[in-house]
C-alpha positions, 0 to 999 in steps of 0.5 A, a space after each residue: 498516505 492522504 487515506 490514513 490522514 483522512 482516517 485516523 482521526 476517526 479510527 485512531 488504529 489507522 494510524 499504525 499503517 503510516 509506514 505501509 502507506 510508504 511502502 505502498 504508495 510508489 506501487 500504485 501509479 507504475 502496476 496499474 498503469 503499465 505506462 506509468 513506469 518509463 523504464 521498463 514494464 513493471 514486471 521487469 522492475 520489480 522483484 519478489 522483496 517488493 512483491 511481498 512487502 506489498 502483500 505483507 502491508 496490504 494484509 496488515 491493512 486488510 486485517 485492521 480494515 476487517 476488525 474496524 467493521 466487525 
């Protein structure tokens, strides 16, 4: 979320992805850092819905970062 404040000021299109931003953000700390999650590993807490909101947010960011710098 602090990325897309920093950014939509400059780059107003950026502002659309707020609601990604919240999807996002939960899934940074628990898969990169496997320790992170004190349940269990992550591959066992999360499912293929979360899998593909990921994919699906970070695509509709990749693709307004792509046309930003086009």
């Amino acid at each position: 979320m602090n990325l897309v404040s920093a950014l939509e000021d400059t780059y107003p299109q950026v502002a659309e992805h707020r609601g990604t931003a919240s999807i996002l953000d939960p899934h940074y700390g628990p898969t990169r850092y496997p320790n992170a999650c004190p349940v269990a590993p992550p591959f066992k807490v999360y499912g293929r819905k979360q899998a593909r909101e990921a994919v699906a947010a970070t695509e509709q960011r990749v693709g307004t970062a792509a046309n930003l710098i086009r």
